[in-house]
Short mmCIF file of the C-alpha atoms (twelve columns), coordinates in Angstrom:
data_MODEL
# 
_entry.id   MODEL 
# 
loop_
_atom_site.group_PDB 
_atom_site.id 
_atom_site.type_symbol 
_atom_site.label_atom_id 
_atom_site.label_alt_id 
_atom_site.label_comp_id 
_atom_site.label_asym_id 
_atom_site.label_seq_id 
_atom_site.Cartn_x 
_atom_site.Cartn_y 
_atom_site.Cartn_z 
_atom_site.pdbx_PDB_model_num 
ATOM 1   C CA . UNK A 1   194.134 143.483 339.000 1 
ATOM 2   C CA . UNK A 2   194.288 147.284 338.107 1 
ATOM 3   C CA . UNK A 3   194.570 146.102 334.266 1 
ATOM 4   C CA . UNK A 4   191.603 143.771 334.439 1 
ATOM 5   C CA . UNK A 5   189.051 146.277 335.748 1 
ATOM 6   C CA . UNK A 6   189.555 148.697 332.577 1 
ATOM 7   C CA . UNK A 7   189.166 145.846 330.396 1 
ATOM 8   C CA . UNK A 8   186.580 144.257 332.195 1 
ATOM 9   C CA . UNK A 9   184.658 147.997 332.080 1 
ATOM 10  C CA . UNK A 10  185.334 148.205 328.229 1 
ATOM 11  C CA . UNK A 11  183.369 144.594 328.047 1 
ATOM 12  C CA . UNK A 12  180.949 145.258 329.923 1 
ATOM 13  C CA . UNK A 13  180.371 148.827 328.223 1 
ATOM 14  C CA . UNK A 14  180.352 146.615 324.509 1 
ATOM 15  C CA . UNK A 15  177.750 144.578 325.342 1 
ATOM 16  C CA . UNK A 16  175.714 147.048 326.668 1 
ATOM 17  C CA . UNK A 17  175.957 149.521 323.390 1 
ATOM 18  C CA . UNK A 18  175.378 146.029 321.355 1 
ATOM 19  C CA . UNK A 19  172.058 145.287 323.432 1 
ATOM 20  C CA . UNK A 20  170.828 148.666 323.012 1 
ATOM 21  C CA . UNK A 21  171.572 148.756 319.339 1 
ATOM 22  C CA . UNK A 22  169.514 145.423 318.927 1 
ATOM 23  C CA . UNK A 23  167.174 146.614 320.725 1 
ATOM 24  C CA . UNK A 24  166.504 149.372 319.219 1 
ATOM 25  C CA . UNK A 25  167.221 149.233 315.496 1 
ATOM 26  C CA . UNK A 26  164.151 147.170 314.619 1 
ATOM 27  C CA . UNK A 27  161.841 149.536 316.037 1 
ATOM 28  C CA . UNK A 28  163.442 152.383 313.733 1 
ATOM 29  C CA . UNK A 29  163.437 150.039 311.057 1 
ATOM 30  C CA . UNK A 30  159.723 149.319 311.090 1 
ATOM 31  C CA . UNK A 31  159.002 153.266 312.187 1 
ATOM 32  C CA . UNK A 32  160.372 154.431 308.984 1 
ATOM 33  C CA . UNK A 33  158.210 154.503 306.097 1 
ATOM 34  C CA . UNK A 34  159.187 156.347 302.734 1 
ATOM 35  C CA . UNK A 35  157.000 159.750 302.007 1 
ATOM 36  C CA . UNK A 36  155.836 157.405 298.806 1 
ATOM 37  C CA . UNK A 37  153.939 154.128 300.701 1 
ATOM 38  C CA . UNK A 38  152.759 156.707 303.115 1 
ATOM 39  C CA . UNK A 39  151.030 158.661 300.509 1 
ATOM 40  C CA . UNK A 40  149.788 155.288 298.644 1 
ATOM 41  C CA . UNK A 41  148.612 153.755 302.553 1 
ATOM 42  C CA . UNK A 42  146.633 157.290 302.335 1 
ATOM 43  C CA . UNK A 43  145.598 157.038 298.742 1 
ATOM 44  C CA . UNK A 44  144.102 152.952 300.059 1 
ATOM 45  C CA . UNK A 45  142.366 154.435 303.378 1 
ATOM 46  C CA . UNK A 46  140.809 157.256 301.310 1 
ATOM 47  C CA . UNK A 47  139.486 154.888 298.374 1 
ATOM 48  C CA . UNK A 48  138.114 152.283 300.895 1 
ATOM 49  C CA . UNK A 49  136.492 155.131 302.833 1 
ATOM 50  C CA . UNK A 50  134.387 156.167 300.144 1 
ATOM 51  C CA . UNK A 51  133.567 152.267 299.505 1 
ATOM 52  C CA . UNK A 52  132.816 151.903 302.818 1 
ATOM 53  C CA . UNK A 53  130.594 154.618 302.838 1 
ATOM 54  C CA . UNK A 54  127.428 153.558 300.660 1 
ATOM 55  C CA . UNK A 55  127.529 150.226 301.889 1 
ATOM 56  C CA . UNK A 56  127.185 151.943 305.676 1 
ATOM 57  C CA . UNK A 57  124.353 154.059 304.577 1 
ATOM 58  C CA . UNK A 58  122.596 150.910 302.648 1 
ATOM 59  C CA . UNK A 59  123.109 148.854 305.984 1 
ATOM 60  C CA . UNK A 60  121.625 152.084 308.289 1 
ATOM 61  C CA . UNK A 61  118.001 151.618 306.143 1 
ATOM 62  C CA . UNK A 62  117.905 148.208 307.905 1 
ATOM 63  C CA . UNK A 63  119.359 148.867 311.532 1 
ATOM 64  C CA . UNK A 64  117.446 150.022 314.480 1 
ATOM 65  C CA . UNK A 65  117.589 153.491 314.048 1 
ATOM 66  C CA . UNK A 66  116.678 153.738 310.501 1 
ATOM 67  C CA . UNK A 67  114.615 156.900 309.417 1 
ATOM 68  C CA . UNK A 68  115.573 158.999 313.244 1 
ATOM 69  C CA . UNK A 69  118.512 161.857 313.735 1 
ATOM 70  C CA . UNK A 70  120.392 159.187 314.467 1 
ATOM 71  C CA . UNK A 71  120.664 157.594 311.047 1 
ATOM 72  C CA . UNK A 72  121.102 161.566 309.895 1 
ATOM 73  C CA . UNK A 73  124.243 162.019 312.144 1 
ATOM 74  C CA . UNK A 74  125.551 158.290 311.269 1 
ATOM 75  C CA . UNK A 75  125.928 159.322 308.031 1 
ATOM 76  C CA . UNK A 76  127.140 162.736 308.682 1 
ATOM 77  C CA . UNK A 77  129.336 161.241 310.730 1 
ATOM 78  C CA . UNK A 78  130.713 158.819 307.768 1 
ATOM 79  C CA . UNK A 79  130.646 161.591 304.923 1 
ATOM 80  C CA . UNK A 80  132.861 163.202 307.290 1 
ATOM 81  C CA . UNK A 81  135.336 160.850 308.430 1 
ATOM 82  C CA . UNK A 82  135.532 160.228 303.875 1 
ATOM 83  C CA . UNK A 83  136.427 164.158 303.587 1 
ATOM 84  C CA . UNK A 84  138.895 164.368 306.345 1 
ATOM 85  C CA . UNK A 85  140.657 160.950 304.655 1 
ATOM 86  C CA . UNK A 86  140.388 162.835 301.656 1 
ATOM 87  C CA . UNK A 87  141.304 166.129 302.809 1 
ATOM 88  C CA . UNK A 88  144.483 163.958 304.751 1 
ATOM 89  C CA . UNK A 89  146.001 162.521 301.819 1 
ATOM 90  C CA . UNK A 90  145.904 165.929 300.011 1 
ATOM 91  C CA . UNK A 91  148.011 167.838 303.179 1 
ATOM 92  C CA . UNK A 92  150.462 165.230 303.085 1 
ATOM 93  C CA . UNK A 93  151.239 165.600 299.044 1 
ATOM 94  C CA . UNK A 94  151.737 169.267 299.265 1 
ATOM 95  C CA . UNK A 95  153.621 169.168 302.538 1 
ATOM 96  C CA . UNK A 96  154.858 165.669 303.880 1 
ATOM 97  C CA . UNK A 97  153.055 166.066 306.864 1 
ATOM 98  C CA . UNK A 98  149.696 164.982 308.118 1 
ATOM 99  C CA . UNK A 99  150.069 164.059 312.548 1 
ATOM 100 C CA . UNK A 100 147.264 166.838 313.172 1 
ATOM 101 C CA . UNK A 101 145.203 165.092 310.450 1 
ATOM 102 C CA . UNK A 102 145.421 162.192 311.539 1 
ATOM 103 C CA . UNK A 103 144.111 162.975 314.913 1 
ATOM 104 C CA . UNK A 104 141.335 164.296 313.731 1 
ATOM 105 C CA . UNK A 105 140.586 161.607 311.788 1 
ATOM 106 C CA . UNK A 106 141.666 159.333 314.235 1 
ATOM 107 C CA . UNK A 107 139.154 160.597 316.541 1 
ATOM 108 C CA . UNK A 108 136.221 160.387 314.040 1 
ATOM 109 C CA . UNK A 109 136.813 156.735 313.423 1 
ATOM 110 C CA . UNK A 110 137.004 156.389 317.135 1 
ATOM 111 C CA . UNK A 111 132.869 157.951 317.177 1 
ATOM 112 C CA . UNK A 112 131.993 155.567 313.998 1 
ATOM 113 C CA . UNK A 113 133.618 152.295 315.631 1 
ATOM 114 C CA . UNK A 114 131.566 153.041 318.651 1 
ATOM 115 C CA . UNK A 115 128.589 153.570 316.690 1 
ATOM 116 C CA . UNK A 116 128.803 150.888 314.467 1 
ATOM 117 C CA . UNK A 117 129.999 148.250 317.351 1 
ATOM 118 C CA . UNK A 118 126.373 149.397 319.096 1 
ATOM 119 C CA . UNK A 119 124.592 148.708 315.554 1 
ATOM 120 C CA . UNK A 120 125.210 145.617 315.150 1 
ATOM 121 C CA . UNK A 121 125.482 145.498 311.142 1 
ATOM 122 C CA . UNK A 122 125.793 143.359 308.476 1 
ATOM 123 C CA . UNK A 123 128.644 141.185 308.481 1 
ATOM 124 C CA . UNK A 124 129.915 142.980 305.435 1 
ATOM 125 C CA . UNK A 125 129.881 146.100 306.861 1 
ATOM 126 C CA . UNK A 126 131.796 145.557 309.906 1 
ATOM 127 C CA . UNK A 127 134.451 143.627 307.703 1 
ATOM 128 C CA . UNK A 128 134.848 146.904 305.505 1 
ATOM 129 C CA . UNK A 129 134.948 148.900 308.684 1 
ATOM 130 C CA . UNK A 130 138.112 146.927 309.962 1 
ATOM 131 C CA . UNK A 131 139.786 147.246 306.887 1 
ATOM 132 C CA . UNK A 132 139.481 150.399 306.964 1 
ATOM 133 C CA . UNK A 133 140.901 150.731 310.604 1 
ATOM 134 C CA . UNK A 134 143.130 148.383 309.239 1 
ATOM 135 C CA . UNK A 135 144.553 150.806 306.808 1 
ATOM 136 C CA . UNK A 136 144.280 154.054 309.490 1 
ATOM 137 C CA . UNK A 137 146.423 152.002 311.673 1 
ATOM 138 C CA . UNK A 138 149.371 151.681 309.726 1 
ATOM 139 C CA . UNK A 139 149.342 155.111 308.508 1 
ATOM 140 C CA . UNK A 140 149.364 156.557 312.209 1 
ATOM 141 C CA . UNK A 141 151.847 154.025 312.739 1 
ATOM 142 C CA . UNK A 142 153.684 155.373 310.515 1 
ATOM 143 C CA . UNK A 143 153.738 158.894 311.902 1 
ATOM 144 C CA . UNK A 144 154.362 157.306 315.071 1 
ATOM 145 C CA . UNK A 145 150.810 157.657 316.315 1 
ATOM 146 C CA . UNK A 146 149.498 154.550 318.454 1 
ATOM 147 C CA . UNK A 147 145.674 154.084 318.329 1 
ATOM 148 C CA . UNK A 148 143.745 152.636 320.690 1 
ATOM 149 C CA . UNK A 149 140.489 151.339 319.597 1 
ATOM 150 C CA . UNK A 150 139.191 149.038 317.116 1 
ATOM 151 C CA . UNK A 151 138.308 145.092 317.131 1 
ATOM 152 C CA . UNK A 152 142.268 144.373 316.394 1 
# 
């Protein structure tokens, strides 16, 4: 009986290890993203910012609060969340790092989601605006940054 317990610890202790290492290997798997399809998920999030930005302003000149401050600090609000994507991308090529920058930005798209879910645009619009969201997702995601708002 002595004997068995040892063994029977050793088993037990084998599947345990084998569990966790299931368990957890997918999720560092899908965590780990090469420095290069980070910078191209940037490169897509800051190009479909700026296209997303026109067709916002186009679809403010028909919304609610067209011609008010408020149309004035929805685009601001836009222009700025374009330059921070911008301004991202270009931190993380010079030094493979970008989780403050992403906050920020984070947080900006957080204000414009809000904004634009209250607007009640153009069908076209709002599709732009999740791909976008779409495309900040995974790079946060890919910092290890969970987001919490958005359609999705």
């Amino acid at each position: 009986m002595n004997k068995s317990r040892p063994a029977l610890f050793h088993c037990f202790l084998a599947i345990f290890l084998a569990l966790v290492s299931v368990l957890h290997t997918p999720q560092l798997q899908a965590q780990r993203v090469s420095d290069k399809d980070i910078e191209n998920m940037m490169r897509n999030l800051r190009d479909d910012a700026k296209a997303f930005r026109p067709n916002f302003e186009s679809a403010l000149k028909k919304s609610v609060i067209r011609k008010t401050s408020q149309e004035k600090d929805a685009k601001s609000l836009v222009s700025s969340f374009e330059k921070q994507t911008d301004a991202m991308l270009s931190e993380f090529k010079k030094t493979k790092k970008g989780d403050v920058a992403i906050e920020t930005t984070l947080d900006n798209a957080r204000q414009i989601d809000k904004l634009i879910s209250g607007l009640q645009l153009e069908p076209q619009v709002m599709s732009r605006w999740q791909k976008v969201q779409l495309e900040l997702n995974q790079v946060a995601n890919a910092f290890g940054i969970t987001t919490h708002y958005g359609r999705s």
